[in-house]
KOLKE-543320 format. One line per 8 residues: number of its first residue (from 1); for each residue z, y, x of N, C-alpha, C. Coordinates in Angstrom, 1 decimal. Atoms other than C-alpha are relative to their C-alpha. Example, Ala and Ser with C-alpha at 12.3 -4.5 7.8 and 13.67 -1.06 7.14 Angstrom:
KOLKE-543320
1> 0.0,-1.2,0.9,7.8,-4.5,12.3,0.0,1.2,0.9; 0.0,-1.1,-0.9,7.1,-1.1,13.7,0.8,1.1,-0.8 $
END
This chain:
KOLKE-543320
1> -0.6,-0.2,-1.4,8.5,13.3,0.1,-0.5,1.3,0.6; 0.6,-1.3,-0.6,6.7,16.8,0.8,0.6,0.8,-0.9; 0.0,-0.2,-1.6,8.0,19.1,1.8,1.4,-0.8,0.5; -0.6,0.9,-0.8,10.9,17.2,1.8,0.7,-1.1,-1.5; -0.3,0.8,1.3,12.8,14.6,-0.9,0.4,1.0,-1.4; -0.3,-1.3,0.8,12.9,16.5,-4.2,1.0,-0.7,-1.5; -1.4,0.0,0.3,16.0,14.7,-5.4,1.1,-0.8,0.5; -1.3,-0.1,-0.6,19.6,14.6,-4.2,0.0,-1.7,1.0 $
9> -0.2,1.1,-0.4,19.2,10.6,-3.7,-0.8,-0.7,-0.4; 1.0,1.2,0.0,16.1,8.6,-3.0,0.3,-1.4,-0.9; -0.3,1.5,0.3,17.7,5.2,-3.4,0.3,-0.3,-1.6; -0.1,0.6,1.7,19.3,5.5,-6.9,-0.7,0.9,-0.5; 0.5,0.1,0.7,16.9,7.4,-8.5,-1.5,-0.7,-0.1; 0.8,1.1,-0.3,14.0,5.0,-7.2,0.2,-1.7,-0.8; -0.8,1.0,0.7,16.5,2.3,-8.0,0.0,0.1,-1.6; -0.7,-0.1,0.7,16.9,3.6,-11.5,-1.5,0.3,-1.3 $
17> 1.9,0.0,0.7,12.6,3.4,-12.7,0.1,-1.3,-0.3; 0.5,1.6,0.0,11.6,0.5,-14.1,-1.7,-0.3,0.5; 0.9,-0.2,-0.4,8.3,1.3,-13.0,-0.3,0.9,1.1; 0.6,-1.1,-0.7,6.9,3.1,-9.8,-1.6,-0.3,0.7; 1.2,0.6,0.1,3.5,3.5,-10.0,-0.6,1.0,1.5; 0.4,-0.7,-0.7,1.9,4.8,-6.5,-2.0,0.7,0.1; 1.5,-0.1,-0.3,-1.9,6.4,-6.3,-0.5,-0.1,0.7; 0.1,0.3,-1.2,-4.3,6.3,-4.3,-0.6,1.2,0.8 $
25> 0.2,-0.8,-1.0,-5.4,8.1,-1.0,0.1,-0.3,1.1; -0.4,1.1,-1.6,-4.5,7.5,2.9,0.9,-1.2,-0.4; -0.8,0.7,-0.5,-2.9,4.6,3.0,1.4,-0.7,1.0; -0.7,0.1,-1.2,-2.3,4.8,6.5,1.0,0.7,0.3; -0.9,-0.9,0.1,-0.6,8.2,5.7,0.6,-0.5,-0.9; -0.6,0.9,0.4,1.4,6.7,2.9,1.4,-0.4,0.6; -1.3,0.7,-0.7,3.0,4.3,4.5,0.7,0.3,1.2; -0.7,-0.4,-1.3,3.8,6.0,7.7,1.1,1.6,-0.3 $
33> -0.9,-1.4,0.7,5.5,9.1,5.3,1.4,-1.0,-0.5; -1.4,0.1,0.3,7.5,6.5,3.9,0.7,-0.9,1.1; -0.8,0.7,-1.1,8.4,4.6,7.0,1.3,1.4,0.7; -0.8,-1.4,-0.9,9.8,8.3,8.4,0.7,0.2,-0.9; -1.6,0.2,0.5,12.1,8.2,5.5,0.2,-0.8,-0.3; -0.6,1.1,1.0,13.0,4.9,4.9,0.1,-0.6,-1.3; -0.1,0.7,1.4,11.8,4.0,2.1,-0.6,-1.1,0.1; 0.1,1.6,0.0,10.7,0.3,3.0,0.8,-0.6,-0.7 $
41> -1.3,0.5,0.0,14.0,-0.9,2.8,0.4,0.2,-1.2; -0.5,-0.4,1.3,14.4,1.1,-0.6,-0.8,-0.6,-1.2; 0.9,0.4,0.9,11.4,-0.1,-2.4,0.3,-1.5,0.2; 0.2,1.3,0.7,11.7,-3.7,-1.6,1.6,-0.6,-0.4; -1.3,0.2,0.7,15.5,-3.2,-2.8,-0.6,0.1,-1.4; 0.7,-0.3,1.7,13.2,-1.8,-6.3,-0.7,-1.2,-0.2; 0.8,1.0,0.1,11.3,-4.7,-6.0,0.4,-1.6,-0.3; -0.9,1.5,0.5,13.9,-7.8,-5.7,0.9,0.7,-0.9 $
49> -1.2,-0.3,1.4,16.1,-6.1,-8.9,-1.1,0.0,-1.1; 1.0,-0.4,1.0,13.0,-5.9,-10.5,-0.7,1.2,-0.3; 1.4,-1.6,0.8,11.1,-2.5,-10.9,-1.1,-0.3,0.6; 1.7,0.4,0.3,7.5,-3.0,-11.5,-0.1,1.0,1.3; 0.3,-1.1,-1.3,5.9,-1.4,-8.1,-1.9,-0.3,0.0; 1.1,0.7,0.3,2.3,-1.3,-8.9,-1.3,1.3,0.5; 0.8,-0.9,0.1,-0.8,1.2,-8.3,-1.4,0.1,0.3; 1.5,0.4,-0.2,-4.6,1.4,-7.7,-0.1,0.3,1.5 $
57> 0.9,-0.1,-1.3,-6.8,1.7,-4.4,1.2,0.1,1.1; -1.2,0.1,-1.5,-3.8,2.4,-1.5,1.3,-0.1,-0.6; -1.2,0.1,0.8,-1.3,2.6,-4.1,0.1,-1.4,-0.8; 0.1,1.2,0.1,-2.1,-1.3,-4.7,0.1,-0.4,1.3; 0.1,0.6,-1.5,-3.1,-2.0,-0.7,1.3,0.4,0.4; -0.9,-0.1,-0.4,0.3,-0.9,0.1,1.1,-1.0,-0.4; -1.1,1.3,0.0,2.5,-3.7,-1.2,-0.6,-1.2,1.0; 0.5,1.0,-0.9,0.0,-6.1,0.7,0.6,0.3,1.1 $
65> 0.4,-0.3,-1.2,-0.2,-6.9,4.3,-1.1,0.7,0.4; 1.0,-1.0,-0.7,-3.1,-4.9,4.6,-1.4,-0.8,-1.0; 1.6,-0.1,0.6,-6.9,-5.0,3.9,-1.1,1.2,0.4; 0.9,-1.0,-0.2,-9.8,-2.8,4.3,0.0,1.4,-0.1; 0.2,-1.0,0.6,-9.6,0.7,4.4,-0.7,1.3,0.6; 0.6,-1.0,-0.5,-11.3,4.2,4.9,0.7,0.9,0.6; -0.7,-0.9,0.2,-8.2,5.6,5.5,0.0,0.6,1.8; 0.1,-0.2,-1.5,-9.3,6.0,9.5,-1.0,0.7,0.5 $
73> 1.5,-0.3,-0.8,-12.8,6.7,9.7,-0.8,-0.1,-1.8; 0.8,0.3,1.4,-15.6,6.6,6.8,-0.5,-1.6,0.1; -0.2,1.1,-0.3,-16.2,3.3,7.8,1.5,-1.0,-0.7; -1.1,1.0,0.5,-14.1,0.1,6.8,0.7,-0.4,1.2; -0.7,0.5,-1.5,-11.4,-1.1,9.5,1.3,-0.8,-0.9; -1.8,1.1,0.1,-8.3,-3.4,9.2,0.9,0.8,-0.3; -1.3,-0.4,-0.5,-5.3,-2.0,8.3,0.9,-1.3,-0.3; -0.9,0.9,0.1,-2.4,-4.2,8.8,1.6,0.5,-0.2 $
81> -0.8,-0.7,0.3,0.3,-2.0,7.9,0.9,-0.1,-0.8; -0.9,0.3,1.1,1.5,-2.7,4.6,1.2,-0.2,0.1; -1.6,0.5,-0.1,5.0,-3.4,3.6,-0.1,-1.3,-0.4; 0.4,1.1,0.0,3.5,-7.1,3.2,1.3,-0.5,-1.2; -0.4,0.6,0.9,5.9,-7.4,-0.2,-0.8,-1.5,-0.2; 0.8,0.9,0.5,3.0,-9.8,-1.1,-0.8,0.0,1.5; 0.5,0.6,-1.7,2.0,-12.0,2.4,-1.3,-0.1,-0.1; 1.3,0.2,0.0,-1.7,-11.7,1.8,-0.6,1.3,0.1 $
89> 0.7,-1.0,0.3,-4.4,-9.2,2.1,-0.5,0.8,-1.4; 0.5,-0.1,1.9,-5.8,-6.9,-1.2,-1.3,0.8,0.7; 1.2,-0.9,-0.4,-9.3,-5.9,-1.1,-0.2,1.0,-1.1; 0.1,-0.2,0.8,-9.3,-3.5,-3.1,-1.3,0.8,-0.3; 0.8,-0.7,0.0,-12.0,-1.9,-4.9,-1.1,-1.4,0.4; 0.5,0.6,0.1,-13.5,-5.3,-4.6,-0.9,-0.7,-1.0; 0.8,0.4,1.3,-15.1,-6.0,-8.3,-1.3,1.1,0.0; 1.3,-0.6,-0.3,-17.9,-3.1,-7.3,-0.7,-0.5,0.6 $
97> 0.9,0.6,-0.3,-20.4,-4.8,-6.9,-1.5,0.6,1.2; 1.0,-1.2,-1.2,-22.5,-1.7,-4.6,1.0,0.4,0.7; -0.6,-1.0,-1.3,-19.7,-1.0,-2.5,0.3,-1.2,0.7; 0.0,1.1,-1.1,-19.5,-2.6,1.0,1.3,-0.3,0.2; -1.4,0.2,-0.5,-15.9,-3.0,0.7,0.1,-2.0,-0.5; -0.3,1.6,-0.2,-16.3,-6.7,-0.5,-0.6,-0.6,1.0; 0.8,1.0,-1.7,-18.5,-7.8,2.6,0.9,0.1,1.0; -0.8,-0.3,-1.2,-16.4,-5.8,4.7,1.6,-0.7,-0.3 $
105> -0.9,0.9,-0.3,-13.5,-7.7,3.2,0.1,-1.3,0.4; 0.6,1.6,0.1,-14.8,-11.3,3.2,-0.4,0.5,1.9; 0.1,0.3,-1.5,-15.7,-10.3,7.2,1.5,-0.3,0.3; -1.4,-0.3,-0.9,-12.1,-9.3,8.0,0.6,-1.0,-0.3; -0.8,1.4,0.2,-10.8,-12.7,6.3,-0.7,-1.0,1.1; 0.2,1.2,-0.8,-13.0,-14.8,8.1,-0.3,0.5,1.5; -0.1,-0.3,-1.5,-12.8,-13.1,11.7,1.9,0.1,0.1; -1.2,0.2,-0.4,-9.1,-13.5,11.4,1.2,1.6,-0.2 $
113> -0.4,-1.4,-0.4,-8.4,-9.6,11.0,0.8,-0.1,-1.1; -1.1,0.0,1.3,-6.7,-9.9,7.8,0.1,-1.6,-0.9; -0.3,1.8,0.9,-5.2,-13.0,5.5,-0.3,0.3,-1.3 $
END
């Protein structure tokens, strides 16, 4: 999507992956890059025909409703943003066993901030 779509037609060649795998990074930026071109609406068209939509750290927390992320502050905070494909939270980066992202997930479930 930078600097701007770098082919003719988002939809069908999105449409035409069997796979789109996203990485990771902001989150928050992300999903507010693809809200400004519409690609919600195009991915979970890739998503009910079937293309695999899959990727690690924001490029996983982006199909959720949300979950923990750094992508605000260095700190952990809520995001609730996601394109909530999948109605639950993803902590991700939760099987490190030294990073505070699982406490700080397990808070945000049970204070109601995330599901």
């Amino acid at each position: 999507m930078f600097t701007q779509p770098n082919v003719p037609n988002v939809r069908a060649h999105l449409l035409s992956q069997d796979v789109i795998l996203v990485e990771g990074g902001s989150v928050v930026n992300l999903v507010a890059v693809w809200r400004a071109h519409g690609l919600p609406e195009i991915l979970r068209e890739c998503w009910e025909t079937g293309v695999v939509l899959t990727g690690a750290s924001a490029g996983s927390l982006c199909w959720h409703v949300g979950g923990p992320t750094d992508s605000y502050r260095d700190n952990l905070d809520p995001f609730t943003g996601g394109l909530a494909f999948l109605p639950y939270s993803n902590g991700v980066h939760d099987d490190l066993d030294d990073q505070p992202r699982r406490t700080a997930f397990r808070e945000l479930i049970g204070n109601g901030k995330c599901r």
